[in-house]
N, CA and C atoms of all chains as a GROMACS GRO file, in nm:
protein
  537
    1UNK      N    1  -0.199  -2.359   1.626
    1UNK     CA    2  -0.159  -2.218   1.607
    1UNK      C    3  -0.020  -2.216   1.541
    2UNK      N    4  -0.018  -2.142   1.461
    2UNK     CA    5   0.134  -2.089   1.378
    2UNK      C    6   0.175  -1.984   1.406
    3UNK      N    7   0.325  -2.039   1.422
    3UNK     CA    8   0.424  -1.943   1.432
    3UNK      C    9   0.431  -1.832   1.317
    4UNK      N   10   0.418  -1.742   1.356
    4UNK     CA   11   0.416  -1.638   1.173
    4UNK      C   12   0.534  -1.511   1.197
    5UNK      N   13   0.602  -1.534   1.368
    5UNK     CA   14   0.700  -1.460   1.377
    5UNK      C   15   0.832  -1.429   1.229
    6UNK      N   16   0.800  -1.525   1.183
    6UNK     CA   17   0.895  -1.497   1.047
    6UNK      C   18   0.848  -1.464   0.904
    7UNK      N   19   0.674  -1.427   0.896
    7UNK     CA   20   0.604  -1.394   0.806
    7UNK      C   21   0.634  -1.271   0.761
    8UNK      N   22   0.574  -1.221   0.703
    8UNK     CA   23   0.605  -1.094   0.660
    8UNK      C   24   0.531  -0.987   0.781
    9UNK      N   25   0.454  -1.042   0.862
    9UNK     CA   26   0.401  -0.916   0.946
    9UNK      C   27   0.505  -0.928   1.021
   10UNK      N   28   0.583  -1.006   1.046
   10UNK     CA   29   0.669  -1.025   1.188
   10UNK      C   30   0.784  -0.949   1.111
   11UNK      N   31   0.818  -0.936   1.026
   11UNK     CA   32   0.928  -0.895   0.943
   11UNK      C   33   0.920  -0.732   0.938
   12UNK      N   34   0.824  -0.707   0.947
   12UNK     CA   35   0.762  -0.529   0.872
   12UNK      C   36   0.782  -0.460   1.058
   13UNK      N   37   0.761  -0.571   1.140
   13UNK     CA   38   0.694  -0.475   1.281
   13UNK      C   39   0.799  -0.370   1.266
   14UNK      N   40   0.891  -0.477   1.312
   14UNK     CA   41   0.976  -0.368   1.393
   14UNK      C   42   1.034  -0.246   1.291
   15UNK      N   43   1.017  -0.202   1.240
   15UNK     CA   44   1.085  -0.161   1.105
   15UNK      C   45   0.999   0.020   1.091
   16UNK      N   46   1.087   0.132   1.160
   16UNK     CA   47   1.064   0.246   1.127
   16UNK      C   48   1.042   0.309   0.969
   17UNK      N   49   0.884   0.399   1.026
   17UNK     CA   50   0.857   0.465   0.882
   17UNK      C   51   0.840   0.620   0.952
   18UNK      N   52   0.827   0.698   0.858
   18UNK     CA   53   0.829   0.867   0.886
   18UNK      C   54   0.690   0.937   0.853
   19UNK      N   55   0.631   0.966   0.957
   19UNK     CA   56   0.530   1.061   0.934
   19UNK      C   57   0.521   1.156   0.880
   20UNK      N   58   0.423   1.277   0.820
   20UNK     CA   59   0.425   1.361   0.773
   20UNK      C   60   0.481   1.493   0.805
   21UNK      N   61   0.528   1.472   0.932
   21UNK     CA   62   0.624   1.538   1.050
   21UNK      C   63   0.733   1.478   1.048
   22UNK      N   64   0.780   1.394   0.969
   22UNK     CA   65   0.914   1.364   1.024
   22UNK      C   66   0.926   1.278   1.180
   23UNK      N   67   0.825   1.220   1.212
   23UNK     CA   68   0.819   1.197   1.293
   23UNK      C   69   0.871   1.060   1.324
   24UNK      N   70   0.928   0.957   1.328
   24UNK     CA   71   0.911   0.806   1.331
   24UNK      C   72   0.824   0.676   1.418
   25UNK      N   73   0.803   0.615   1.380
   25UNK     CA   74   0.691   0.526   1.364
   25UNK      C   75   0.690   0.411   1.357
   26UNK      N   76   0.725   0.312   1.422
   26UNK     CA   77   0.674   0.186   1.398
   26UNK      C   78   0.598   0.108   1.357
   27UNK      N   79   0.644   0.067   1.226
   27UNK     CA   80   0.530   0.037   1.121
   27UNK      C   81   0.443  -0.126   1.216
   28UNK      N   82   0.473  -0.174   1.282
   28UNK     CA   83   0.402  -0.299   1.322
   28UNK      C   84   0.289  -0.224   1.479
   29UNK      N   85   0.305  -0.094   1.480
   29UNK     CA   86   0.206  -0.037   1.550
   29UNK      C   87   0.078  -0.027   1.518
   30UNK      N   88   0.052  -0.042   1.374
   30UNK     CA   89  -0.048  -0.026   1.277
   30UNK      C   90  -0.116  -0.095   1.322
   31UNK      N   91  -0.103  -0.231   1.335
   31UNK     CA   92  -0.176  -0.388   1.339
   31UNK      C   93  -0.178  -0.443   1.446
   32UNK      N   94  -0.101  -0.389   1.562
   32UNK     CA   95  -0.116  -0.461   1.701
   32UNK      C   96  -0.240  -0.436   1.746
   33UNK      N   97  -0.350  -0.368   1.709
   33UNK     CA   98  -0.496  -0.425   1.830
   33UNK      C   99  -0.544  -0.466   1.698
   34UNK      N  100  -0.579  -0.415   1.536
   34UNK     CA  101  -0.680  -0.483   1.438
   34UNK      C  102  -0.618  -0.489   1.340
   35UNK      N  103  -0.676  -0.560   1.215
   35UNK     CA  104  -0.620  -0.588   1.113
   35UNK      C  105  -0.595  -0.442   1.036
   36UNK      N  106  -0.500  -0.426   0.939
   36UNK     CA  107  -0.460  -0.309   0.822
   36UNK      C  108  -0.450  -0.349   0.673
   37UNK      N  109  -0.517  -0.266   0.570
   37UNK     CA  110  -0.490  -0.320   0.466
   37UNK      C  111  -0.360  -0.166   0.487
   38UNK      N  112  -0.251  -0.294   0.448
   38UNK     CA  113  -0.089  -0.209   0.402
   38UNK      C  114  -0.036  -0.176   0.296
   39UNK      N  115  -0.103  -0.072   0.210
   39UNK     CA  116  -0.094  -0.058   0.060
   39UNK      C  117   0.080  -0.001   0.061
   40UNK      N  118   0.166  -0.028  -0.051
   40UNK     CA  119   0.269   0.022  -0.068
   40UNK      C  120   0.249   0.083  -0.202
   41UNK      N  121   0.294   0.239  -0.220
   41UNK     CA  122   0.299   0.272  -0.330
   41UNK      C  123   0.375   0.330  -0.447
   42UNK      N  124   0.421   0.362  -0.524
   42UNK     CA  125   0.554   0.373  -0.596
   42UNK      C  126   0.618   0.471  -0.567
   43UNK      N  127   0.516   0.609  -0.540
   43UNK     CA  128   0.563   0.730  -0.525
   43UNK      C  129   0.464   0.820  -0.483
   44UNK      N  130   0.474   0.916  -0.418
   44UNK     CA  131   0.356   0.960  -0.399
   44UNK      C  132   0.372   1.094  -0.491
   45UNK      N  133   0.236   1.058  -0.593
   45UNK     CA  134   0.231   1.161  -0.720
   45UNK      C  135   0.109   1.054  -0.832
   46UNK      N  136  -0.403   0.420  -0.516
   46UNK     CA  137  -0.504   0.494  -0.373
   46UNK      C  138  -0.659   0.463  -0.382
   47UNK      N  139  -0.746   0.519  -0.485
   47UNK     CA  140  -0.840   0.580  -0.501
   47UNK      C  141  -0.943   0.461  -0.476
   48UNK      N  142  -0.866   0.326  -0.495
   48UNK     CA  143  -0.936   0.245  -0.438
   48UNK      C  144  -0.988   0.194  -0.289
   49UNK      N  145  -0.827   0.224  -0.202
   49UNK     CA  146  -0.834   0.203  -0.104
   49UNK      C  147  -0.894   0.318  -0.031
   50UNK      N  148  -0.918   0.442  -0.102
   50UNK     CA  149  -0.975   0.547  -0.050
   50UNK      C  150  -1.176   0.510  -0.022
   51UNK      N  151  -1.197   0.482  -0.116
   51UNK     CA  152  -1.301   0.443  -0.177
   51UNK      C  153  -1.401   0.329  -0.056
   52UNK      N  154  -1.286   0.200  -0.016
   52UNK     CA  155  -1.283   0.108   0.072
   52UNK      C  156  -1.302   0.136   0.194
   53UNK      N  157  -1.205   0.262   0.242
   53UNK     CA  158  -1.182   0.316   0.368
   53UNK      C  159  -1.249   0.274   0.496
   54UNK      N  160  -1.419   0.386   0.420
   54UNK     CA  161  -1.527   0.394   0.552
   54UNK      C  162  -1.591   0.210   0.607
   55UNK      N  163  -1.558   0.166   0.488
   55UNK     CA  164  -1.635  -0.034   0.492
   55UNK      C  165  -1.516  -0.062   0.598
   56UNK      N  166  -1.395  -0.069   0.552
   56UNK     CA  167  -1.275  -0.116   0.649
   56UNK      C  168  -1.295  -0.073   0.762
   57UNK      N  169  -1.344   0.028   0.802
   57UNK     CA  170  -1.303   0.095   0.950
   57UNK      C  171  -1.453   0.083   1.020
   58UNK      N  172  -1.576   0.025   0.928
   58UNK     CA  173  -1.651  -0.015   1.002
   58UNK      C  174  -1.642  -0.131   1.063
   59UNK      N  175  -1.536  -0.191   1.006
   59UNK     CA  176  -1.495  -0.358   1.057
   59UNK      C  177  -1.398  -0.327   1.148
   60UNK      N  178  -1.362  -0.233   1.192
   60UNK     CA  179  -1.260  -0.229   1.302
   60UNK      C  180  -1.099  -0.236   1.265
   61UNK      N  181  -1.127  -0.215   1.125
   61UNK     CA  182  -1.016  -0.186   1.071
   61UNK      C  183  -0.914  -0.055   1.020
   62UNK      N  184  -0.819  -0.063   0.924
   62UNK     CA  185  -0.776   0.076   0.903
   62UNK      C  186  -0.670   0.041   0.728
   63UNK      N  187  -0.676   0.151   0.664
   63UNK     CA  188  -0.579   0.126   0.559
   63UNK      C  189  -0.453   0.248   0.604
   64UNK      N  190  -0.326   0.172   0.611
   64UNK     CA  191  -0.204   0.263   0.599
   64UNK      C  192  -0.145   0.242   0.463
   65UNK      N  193  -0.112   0.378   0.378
   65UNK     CA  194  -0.042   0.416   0.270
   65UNK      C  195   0.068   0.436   0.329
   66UNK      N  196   0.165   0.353   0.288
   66UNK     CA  197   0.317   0.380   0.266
   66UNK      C  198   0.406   0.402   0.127
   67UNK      N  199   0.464   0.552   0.116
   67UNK     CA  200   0.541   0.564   0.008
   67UNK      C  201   0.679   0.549   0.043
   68UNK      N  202   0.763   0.626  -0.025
   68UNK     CA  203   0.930   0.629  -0.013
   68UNK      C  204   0.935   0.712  -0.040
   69UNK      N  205   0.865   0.845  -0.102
   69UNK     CA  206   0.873   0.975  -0.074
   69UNK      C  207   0.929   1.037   0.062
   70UNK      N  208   0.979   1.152   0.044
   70UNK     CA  209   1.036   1.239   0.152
   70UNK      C  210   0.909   1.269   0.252
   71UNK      N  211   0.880   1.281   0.392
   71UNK     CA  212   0.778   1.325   0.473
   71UNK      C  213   0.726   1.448   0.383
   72UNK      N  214   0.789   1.544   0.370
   72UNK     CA  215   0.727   1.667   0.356
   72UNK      C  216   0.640   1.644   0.215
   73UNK      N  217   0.662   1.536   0.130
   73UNK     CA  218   0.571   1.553  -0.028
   73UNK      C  219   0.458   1.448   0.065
   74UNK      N  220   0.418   1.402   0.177
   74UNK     CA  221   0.294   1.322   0.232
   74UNK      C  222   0.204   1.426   0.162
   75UNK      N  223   0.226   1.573   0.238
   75UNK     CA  224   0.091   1.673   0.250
   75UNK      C  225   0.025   1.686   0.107
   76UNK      N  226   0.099   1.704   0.047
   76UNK     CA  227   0.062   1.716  -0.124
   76UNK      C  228  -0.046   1.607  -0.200
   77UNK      N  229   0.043   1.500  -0.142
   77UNK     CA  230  -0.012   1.352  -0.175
   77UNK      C  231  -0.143   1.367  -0.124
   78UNK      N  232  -0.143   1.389   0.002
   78UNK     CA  233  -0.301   1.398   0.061
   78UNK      C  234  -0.386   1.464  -0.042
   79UNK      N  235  -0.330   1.564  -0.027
   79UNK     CA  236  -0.446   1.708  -0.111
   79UNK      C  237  -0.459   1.662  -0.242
   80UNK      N  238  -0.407   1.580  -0.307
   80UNK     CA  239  -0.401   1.580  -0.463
   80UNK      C  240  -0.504   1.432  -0.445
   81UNK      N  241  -0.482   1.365  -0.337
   81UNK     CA  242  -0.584   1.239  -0.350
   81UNK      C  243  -0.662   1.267  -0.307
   82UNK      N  244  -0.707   1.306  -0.179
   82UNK     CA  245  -0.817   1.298  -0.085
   82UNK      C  246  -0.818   1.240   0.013
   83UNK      N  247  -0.729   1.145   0.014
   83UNK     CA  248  -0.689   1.019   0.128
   83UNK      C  249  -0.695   1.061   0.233
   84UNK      N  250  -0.746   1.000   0.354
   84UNK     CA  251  -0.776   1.056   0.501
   84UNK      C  252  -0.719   0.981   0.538
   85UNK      N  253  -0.675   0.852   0.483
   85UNK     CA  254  -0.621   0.726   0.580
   85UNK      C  255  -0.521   0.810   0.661
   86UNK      N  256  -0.438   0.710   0.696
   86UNK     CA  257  -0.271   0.725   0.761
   86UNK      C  258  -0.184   0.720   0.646
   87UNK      N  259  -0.108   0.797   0.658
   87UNK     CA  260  -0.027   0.798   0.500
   87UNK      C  261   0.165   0.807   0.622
   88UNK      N  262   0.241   0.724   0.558
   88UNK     CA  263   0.372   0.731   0.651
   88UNK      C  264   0.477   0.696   0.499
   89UNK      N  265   0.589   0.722   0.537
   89UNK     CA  266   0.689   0.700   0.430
   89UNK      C  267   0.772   0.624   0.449
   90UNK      N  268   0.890   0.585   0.398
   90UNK     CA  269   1.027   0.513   0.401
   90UNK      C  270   1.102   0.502   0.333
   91UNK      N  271   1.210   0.629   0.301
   91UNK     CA  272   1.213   0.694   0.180
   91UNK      C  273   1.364   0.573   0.185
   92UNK      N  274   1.422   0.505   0.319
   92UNK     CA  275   1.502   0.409   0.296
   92UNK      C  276   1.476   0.284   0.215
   93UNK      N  277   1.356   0.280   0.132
   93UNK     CA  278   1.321   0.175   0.107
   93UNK      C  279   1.330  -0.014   0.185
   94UNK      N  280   1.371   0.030   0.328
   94UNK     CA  281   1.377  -0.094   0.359
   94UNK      C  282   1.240  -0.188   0.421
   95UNK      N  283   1.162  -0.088   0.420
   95UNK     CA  284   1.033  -0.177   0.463
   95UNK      C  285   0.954  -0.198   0.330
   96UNK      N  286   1.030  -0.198   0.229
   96UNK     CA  287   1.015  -0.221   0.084
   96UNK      C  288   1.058  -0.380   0.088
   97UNK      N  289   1.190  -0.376   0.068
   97UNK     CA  290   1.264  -0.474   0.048
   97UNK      C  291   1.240  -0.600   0.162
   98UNK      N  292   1.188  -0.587   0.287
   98UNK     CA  293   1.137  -0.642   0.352
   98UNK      C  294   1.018  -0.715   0.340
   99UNK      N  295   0.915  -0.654   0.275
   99UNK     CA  296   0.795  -0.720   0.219
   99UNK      C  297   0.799  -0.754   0.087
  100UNK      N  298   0.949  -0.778   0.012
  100UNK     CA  299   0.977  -0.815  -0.066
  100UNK      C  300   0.901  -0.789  -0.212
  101UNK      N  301   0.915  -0.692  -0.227
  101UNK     CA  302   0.877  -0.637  -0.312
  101UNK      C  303   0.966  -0.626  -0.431
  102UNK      N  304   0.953  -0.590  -0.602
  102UNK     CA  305   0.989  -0.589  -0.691
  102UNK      C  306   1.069  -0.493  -0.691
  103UNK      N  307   1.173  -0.456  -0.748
  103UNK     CA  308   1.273  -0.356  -0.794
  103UNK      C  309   1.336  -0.342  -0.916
  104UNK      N  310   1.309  -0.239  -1.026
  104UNK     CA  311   1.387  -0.256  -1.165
  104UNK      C  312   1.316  -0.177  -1.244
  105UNK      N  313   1.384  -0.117  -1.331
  105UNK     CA  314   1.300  -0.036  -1.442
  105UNK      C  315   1.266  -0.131  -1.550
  106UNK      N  316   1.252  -0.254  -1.581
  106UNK     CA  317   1.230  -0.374  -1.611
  106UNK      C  318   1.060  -0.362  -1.589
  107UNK      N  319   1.041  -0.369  -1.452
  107UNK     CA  320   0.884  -0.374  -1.374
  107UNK      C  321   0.837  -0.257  -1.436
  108UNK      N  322   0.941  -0.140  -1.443
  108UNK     CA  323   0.815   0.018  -1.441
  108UNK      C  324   0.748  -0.016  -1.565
  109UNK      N  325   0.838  -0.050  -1.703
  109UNK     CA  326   0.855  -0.010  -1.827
  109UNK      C  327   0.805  -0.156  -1.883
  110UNK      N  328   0.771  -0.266  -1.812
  110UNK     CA  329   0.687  -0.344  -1.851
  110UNK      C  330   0.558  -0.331  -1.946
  111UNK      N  331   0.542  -0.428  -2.081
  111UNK     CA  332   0.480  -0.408  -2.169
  111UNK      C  333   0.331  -0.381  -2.115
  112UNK      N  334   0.296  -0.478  -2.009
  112UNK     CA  335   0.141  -0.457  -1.940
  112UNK      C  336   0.141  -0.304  -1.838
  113UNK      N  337   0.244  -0.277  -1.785
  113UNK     CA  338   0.241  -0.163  -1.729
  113UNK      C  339   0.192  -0.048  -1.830
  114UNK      N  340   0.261  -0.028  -1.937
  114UNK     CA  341   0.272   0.044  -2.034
  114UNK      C  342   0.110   0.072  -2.102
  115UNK      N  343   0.068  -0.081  -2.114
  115UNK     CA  344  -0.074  -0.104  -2.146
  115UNK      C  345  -0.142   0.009  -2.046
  116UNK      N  346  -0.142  -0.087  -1.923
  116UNK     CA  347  -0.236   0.010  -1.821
  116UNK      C  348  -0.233   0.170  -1.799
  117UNK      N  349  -0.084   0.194  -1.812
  117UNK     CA  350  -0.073   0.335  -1.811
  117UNK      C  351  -0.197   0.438  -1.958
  118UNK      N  352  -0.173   0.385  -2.038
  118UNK     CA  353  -0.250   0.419  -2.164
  118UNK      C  354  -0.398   0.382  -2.172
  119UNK      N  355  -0.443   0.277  -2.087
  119UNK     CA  356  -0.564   0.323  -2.083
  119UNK      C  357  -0.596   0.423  -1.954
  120UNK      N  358  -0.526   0.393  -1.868
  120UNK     CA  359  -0.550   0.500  -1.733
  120UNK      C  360  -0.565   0.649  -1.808
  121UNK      N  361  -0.473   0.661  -1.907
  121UNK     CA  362  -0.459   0.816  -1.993
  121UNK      C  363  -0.602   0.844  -2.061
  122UNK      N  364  -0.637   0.744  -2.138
  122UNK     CA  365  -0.758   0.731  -2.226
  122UNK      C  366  -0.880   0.794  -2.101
  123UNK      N  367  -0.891   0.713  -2.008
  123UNK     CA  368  -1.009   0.726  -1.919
  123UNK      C  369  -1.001   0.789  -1.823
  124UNK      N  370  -0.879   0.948  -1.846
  124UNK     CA  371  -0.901   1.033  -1.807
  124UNK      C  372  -0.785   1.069  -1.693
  125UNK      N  373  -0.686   0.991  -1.667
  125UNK     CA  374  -0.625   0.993  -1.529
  125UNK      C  375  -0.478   1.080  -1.610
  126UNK      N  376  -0.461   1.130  -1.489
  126UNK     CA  377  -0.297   1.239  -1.528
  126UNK      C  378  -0.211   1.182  -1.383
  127UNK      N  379  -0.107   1.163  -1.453
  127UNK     CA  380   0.014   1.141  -1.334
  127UNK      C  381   0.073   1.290  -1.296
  128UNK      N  382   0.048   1.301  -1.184
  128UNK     CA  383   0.080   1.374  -1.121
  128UNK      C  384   0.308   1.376  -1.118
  129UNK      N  385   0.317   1.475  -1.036
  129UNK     CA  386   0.430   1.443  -1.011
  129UNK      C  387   0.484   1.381  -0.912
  130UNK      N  388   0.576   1.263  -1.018
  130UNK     CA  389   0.666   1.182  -0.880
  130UNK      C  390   0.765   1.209  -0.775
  131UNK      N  391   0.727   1.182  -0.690
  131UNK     CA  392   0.790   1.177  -0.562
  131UNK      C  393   0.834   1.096  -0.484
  132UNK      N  394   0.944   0.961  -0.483
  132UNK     CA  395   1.002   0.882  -0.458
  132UNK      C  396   1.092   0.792  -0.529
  133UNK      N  397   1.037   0.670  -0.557
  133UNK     CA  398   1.131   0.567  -0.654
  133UNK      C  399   1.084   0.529  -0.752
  134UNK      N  400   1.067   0.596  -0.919
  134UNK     CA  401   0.965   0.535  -0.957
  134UNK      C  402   1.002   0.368  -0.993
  135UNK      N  403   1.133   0.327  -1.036
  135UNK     CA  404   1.145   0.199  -1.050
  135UNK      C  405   1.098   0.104  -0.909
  136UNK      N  406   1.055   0.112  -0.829
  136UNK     CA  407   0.994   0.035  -0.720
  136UNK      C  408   0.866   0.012  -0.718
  137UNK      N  409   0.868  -0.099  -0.665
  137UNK     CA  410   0.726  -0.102  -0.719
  137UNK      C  411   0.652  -0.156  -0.594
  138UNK      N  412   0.515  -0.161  -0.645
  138UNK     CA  413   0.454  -0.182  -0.480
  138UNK      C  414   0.334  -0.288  -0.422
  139UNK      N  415   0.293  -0.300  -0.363
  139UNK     CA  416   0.231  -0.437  -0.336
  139UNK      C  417   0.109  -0.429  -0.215
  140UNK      N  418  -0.001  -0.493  -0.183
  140UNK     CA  419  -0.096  -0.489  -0.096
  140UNK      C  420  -0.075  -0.588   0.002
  141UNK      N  421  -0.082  -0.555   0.154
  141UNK     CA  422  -0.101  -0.704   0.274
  141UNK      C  423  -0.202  -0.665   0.350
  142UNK      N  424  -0.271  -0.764   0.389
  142UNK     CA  425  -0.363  -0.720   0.508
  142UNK      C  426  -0.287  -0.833   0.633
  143UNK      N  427  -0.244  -0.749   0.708
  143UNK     CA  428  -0.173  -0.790   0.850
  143UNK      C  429  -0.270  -0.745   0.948
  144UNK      N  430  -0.217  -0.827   1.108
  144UNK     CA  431  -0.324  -0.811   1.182
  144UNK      C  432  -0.410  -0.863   1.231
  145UNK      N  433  -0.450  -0.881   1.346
  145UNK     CA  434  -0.423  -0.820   1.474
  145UNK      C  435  -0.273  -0.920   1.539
  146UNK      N  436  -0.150  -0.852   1.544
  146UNK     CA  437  -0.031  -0.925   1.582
  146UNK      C  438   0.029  -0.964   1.430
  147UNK      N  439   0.116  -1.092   1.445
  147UNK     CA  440   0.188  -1.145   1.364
  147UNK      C  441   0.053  -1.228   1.235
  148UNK      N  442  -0.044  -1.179   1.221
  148UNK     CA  443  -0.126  -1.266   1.132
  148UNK      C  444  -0.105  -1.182   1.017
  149UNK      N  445  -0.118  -1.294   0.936
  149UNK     CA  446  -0.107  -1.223   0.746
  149UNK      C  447  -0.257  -1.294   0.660
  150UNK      N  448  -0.313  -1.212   0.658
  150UNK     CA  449  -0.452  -1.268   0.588
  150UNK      C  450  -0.387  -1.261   0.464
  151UNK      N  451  -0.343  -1.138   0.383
  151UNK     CA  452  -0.324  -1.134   0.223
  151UNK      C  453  -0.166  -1.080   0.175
  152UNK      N  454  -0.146  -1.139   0.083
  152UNK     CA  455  -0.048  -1.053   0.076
  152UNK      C  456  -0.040  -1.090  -0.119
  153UNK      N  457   0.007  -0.960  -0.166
  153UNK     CA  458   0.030  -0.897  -0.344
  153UNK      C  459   0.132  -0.803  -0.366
  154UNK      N  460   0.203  -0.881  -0.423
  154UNK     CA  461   0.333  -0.820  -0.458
  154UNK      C  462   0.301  -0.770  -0.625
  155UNK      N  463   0.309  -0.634  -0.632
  155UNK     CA  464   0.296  -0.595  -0.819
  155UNK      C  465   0.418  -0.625  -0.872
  156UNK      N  466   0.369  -0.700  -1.000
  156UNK     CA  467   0.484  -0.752  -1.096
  156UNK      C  468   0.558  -0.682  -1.164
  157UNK      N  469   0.438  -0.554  -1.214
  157UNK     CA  470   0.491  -0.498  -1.294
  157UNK      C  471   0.380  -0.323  -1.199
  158UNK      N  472   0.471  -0.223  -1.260
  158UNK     CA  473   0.390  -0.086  -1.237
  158UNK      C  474   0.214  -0.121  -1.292
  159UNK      N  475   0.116  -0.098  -1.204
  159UNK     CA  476  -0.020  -0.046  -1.220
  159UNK      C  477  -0.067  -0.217  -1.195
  160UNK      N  478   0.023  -0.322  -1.137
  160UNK     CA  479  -0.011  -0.456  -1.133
  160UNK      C  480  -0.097  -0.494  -1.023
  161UNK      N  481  -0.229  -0.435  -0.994
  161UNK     CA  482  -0.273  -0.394  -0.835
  161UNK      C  483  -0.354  -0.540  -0.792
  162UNK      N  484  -0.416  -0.571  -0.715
  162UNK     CA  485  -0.469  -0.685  -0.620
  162UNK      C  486  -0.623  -0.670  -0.675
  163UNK      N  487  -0.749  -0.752  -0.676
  163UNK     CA  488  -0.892  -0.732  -0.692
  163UNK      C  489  -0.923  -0.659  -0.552
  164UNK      N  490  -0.951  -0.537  -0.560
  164UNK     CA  491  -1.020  -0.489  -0.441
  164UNK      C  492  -1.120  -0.587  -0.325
  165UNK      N  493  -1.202  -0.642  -0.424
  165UNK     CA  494  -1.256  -0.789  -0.353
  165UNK      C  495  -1.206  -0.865  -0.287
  166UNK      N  496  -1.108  -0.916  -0.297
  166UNK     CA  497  -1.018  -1.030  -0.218
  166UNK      C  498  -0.954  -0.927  -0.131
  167UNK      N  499  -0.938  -0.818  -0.144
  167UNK     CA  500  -0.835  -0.737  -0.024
  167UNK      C  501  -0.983  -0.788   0.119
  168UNK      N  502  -1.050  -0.734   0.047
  168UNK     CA  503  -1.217  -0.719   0.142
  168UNK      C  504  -1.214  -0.841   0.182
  169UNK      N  505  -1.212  -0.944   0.085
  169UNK     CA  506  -1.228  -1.086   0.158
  169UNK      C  507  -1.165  -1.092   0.280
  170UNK      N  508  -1.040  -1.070   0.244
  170UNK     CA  509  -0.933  -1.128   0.352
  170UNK      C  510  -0.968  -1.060   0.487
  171UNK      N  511  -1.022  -0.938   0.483
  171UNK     CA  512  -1.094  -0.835   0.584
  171UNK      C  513  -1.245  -0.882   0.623
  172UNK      N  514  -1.302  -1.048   0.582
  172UNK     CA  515  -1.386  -1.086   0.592
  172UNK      C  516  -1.566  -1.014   0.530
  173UNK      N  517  -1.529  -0.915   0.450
  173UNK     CA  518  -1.602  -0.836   0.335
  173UNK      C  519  -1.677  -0.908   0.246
  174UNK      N  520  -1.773  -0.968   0.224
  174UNK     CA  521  -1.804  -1.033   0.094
  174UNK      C  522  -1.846  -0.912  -0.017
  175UNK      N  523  -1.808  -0.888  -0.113
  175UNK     CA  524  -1.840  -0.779  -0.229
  175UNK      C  525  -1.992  -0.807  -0.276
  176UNK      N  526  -2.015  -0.704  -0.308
  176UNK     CA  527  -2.162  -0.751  -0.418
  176UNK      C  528  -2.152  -0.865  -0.536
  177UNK      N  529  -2.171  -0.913  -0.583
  177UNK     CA  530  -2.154  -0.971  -0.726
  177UNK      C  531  -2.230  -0.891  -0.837
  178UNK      N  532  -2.116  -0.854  -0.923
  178UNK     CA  533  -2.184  -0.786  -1.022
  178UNK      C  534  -2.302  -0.798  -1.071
  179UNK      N  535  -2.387  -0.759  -1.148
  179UNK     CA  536  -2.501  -0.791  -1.202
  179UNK      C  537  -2.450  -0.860  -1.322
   0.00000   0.00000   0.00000
């Protein structure tokens, strides 16, 4: 088993994003019970 | 998007999910929705640091790239209109499939603007085998 604490998922967890409310969010909440495809996109438009 | 929109219902029959992240302000999410269709989870980070974290490209270098430029012009040809921007356009953006915990099945960093991943291999990595074309 590998350590991936320093991968990029381990990197993204902890790391607040903002809902459509303004709300905040822990982006590594996404993926703690299943996998996510994590699209990033330039802008939204 | 329109891909991962497209993907959605297959992903989430696997027990999965797609999150859209921009750098747009919260309040342009709602727009974004309505103008795509996207049902996913859509969240922002208009600090760009969960950008720079997944190490992603930065530069008007990337936007204004000769293949960007390409793609943009046929995207025009075959019908597509850019809407209006709402975030960074020099940033650029990239695909991972993370999950369940610290695992990284995929990860695509765009080189340049419109530089996107084979929808197929996103699926792979989500254990998906695609059709093979005819």
């Amino acid at each position: 088993m590998h350590d991936m604490s320093n991968g990029v998922a381990g990197r993204l967890a902890p790391l607040p994003v903002l809902d459509e409310r303004g709300a905040s969010i822990t982006l590594g909440s996404f993926w703690e019970a299943g996998p996510v495809v994590l699209g990033f996109v330039r802008h939204f438009g | 998007v329109a891909g991962w929109k497209a993907a959605l219902p297959q992903i989430r029959a696997l027990g999965g999910d797609v999150v859209v992240i921009g750098c747009g302000l919260p309040e342009h999410i709602k727009s974004f929705r309505e103008a795509t269709g996207y049902e996913g989870p859509l969240v922002t980070d208009p600090t760009l640091g969960s950008f720079r974290a997944a190490g992603l490209a930065y530069g008007l270098g990337r936007t204004f790239h000769p293949r960007s430029i390409l793609k943009g012009l046929r995207a025009f040809v075959s019908g597509f209109r850019q809407g209006a921007r709402r975030g960074n356009p020099v940033q650029q953006g990239g695909t991972f499939v993370l999950g369940p915990g610290a695992r990284v099945r995929f990860e695509w960093r765009d080189r340049f603007a419109g530089d996107h991943p084979e929808m197929r291999d996103v699926l792979a990595a989500l254990g998906v085998q695609a059709p093979r074309r005819p």
